[in-house]
C-alpha positions as CSV (number, residue, x, y, z in Angstrom):
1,X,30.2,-11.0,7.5
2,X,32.4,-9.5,4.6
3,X,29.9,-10.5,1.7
4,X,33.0,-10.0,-0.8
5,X,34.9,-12.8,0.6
6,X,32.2,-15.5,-0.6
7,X,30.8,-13.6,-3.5
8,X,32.8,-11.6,-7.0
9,X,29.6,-9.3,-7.1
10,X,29.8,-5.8,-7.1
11,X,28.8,-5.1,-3.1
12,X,26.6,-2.6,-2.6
13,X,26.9,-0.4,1.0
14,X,23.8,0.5,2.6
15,X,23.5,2.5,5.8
16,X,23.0,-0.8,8.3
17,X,24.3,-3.8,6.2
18,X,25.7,-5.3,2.9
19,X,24.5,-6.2,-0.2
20,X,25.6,-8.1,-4.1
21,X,24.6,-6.0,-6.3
22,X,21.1,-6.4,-8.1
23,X,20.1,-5.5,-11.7
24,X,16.3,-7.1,-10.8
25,X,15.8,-4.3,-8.3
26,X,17.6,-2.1,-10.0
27,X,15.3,-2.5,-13.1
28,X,12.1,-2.7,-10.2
29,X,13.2,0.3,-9.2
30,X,13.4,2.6,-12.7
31,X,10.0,0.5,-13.5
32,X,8.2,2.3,-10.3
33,X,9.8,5.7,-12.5
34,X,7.7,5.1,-15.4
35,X,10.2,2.9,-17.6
36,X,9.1,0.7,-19.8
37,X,9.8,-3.0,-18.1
38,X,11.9,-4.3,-20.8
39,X,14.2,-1.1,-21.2
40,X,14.3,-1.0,-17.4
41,X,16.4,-4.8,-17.7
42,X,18.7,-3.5,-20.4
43,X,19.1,-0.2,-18.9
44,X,20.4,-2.4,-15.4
45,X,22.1,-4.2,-17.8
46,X,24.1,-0.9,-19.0
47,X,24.7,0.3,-15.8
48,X,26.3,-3.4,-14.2
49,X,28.5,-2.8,-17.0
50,X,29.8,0.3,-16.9
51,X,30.2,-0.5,-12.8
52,X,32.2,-3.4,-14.0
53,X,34.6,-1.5,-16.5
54,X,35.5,0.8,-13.7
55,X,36.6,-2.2,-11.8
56,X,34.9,-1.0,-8.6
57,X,34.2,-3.9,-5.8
58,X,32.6,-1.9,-3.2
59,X,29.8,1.2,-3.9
60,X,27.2,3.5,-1.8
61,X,23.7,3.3,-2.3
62,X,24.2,7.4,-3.2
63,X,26.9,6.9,-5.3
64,X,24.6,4.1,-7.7
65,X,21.7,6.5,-7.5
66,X,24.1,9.4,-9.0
67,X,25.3,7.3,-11.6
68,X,22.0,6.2,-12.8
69,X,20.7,9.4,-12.3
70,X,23.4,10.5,-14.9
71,X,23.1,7.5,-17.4
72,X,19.3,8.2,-17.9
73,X,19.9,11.5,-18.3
74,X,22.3,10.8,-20.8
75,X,19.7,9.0,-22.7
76,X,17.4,11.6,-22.6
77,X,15.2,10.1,-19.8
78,X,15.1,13.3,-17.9
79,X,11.2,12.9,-16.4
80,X,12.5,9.4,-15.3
81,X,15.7,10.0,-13.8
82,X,13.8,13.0,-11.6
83,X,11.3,10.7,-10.6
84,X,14.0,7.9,-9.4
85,X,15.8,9.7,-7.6
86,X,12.8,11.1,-6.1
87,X,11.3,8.1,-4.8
88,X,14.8,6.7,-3.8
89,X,15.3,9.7,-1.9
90,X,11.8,9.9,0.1
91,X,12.0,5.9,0.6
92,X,15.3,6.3,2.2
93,X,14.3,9.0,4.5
94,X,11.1,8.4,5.4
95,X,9.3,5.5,6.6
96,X,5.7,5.7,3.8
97,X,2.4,4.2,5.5
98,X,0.1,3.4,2.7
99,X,-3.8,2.9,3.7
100,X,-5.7,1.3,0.7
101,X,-9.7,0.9,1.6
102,X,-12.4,-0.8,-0.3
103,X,-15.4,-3.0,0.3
104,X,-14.8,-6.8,0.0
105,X,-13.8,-7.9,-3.5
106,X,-12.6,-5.1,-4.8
107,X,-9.4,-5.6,-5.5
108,X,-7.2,-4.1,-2.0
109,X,-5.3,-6.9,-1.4
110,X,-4.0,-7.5,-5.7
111,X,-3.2,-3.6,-5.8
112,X,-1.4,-3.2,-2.5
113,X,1.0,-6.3,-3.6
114,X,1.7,-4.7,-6.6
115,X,2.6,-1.8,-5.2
116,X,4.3,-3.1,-2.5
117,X,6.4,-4.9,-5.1
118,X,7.1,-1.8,-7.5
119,X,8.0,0.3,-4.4
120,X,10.3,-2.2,-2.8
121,X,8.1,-1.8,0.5
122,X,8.8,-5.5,2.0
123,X,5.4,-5.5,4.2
124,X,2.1,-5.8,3.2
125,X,-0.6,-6.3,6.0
126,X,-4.4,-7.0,5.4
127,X,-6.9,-5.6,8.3
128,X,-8.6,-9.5,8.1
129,X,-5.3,-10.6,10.0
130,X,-5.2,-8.0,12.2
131,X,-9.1,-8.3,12.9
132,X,-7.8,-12.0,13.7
133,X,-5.0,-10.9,16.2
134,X,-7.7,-8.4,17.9
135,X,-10.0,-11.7,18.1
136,X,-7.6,-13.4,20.2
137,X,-7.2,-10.3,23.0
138,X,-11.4,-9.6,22.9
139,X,-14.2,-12.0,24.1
140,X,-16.7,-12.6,21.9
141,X,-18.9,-11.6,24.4
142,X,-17.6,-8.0,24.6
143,X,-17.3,-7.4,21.5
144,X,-19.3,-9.6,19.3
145,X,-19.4,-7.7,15.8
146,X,-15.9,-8.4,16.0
147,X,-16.4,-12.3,15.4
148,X,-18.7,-11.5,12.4
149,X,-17.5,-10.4,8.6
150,X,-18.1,-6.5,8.0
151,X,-21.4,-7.5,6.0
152,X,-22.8,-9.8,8.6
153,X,-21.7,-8.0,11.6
154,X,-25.6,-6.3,12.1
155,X,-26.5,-9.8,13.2
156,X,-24.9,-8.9,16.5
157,X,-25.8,-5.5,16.9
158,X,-27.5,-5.1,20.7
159,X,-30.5,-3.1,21.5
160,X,-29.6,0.1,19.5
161,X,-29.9,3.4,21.4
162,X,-32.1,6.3,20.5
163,X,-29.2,8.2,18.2
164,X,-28.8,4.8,16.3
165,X,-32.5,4.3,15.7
166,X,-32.5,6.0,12.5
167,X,-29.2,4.6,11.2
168,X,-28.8,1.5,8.5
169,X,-28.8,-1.4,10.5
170,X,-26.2,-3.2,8.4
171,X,-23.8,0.2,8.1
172,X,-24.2,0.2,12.0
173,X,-23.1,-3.0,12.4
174,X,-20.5,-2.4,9.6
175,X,-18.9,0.0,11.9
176,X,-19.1,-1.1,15.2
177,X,-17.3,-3.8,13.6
178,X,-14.6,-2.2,12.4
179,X,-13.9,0.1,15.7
180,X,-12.2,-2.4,17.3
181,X,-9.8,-3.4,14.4
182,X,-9.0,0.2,13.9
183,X,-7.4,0.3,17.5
184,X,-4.7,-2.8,16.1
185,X,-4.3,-1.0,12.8
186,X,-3.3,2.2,14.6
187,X,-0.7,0.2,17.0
188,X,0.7,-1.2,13.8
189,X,0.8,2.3,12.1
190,X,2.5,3.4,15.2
191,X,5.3,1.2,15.6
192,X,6.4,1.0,11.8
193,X,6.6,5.1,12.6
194,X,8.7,4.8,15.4
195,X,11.4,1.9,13.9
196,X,11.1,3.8,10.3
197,X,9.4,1.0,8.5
198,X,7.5,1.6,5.5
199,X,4.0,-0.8,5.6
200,X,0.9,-1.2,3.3
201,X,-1.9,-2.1,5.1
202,X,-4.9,-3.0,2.9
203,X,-8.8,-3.8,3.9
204,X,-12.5,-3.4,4.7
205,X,-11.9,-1.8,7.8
206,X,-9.5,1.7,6.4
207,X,-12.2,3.7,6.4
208,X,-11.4,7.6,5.6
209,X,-12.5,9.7,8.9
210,X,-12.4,6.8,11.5
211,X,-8.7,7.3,12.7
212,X,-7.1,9.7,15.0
213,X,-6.9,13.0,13.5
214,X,-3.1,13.1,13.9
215,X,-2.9,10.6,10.8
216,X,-4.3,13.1,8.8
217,X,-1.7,15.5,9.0
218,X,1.4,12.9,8.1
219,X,2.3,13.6,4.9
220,X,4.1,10.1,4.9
221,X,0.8,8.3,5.6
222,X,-0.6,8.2,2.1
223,X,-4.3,7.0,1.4
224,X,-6.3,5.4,-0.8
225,X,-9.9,4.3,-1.4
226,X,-10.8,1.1,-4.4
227,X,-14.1,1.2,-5.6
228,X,-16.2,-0.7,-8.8
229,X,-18.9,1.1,-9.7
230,X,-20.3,-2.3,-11.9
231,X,-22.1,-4.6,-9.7
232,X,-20.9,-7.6,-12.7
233,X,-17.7,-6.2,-12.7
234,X,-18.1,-6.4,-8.9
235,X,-19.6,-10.1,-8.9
236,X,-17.3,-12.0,-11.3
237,X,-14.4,-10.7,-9.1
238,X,-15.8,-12.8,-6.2
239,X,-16.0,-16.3,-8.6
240,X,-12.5,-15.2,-9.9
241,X,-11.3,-15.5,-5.8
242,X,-13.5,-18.2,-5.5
243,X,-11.3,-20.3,-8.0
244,X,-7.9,-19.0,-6.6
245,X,-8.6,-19.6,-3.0
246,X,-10.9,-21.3,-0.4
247,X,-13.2,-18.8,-0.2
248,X,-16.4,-19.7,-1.2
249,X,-18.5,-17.1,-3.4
250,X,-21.9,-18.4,-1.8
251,X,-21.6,-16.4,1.3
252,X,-20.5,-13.1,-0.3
253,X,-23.2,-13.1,-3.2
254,X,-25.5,-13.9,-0.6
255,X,-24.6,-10.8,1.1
256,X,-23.6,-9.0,-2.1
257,X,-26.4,-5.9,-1.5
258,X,-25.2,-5.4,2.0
259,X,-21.2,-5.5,0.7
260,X,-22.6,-2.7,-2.2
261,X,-23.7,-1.1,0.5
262,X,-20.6,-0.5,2.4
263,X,-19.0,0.0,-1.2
264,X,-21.2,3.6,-1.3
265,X,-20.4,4.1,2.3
266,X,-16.8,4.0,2.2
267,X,-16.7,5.9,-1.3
268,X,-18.8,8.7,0.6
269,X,-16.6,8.9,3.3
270,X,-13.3,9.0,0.7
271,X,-15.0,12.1,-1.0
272,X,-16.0,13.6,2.1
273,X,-12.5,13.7,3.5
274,X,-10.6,13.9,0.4
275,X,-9.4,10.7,0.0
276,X,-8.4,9.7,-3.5
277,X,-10.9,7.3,-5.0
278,X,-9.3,4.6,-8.3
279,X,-11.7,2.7,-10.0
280,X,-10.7,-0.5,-10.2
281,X,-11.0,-2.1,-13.4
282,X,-7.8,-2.9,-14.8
283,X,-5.3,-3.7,-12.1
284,X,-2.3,-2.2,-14.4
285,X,-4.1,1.2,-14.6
286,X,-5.5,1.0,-10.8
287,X,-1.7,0.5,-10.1
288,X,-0.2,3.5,-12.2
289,X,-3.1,5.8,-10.5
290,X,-1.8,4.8,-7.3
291,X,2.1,5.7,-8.3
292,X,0.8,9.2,-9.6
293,X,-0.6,9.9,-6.2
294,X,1.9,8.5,-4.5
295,X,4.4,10.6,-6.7
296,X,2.7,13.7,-5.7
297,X,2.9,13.2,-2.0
298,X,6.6,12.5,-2.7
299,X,7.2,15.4,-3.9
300,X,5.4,17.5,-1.7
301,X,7.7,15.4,1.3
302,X,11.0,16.5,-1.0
303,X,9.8,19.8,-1.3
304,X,9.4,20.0,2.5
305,X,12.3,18.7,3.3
306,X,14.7,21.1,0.8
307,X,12.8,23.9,2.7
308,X,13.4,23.0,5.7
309,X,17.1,22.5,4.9
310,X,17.0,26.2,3.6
């Protein structure tokens, strides 16, 4: 379909398909940079403008990012304009797999849309759903930690064996739950790899250590750990979901101990394989941590790449 013949927008060419023209993304996009929302709206603003006094109906993807790339550095955002082009660059070329772990209530789910929204990465995926899709292929029988929450999952721990006798019950049942659900997050990792499909996939059961070694060594497959070290903090979080959604905050303050619990354990397991660990507390800040880490891997993937084209 030739978009121009039922739209006057600018149309902007992208590798596979067609596309009018969008300041909101535009703006989105030099927002993930570091800009300052509202002067990422006027900047957009700017550049539809000067696209429209050159009269041009048709443009590249490569040829927007050059002239944006110029305009900010005309205005003297040089530290933005770098760091555009830089995650326009690695987005196109790679697909990124973001990992974000955390205990129940911290916060995965809020930070991994946000990001998913200032990165333009169109899939977010929670480990609950995939737990739900592994339910469906796996008797309860088999595998019955798998039909329990990760802080309830002990109750269906079987006779433990000698090596498990001196293990936390509810940490043993925490991850004999989550083995199962790591075998569908891997398939999902997997097949966004092989079609080139940048995911965030966000949940109790990301645990740093548990997957295959290989995942490790992707430097497109970023991770992250969410932690609150205030049990209040930690609590009111809980009645805040309890408000927004049916959830009721009974069952997880009833548990709260044992989800504090696998709070410390996953934290352990971040610092013990070098996983970053953000602190929670203000989603804006927990966000703009995230970006900075996620900037560094970027550039490390640029880097890579320029020196492999050497």
């Amino acid at each position: 379909m030739d978009l121009r013949k039922v739209t006057n927008k600018l149309i902007v060419k992208c590798k596979d398909y067609e596309m009018p023209f969008s300041k909101g993304l535009l703006a989105r996009s030099l927002t993930t940079a570091g800009m300052k929302p509202s002067e990422s709206y006027h900047l957009a603003k700017d550049i539809e403008k000067i696209l429209e006094e050159q009269g041009i109906g048709t443009i590249t993807k490569d040829e927007i990012r050059k002239i944006v790339y110029e305009y900010l550095i005309s205005k003297n955002y040089t530290h933005i304009a770098e760091k555009y082009l830089l995650w326009r660059r690695v987005l196109n070329r790679h697909p990124i797999i973001i990992l974000i772990g955390g205990a129940s209530g911290v916060g995965t789910s809020t930070i991994a849309f946000e990001l998913a929204s200032r990165l333009g990465i169109p899939s977010v995926i929670g480990t609950d759903s995939i737990r739900e899709v592994m339910r469906r292929s796996i008797s309860k029988d088999l595998v019955p930690m798998l039909y329990e929450s990760s802080y309830t999952a002990w109750k269906a721990l079987r006779i433990p064996t000698a090596e498990d006798n001196n293990r936390d019950i509810h940490l043993l049942g925490f991850e004999r739950h989550v083995e199962p659900v790591l075998v569908g997050i891997e398939s999902l990792i997997d097949r966004n790899l092989t079609e080139g499909l940048s995911v965030i996939i966000e949940g109790t059961h990301i645990i740093p250590g548990f997957m295959k070694e290989k995942y490790s060594k992707m430097p497109n497959i970023i991770k992250l750990v969410l932690t609150l070290s205030s049990e209040k903090m930690h609590k009111d979080r809980f009645s805040a979901r309890a408000r927004v959604s049916k959830r009721p905050m009974e069952r997880y303050l009833k548990n709260f101990e044992i989800i504090r619990k696998i709070d410390n354990y996953i934290v352990k397991r971040a610092y013990e394989h070098n996983v970053p660990v953000i602190e929670n507390i203000s989603i804006s800040q927990s966000v703009e941590k995230c970006l900075e880490i996620i900037t560094e891997r970027f550039v490390y993937l640029s880097k890579n790449e320029n020196d492999g084209n050497n």
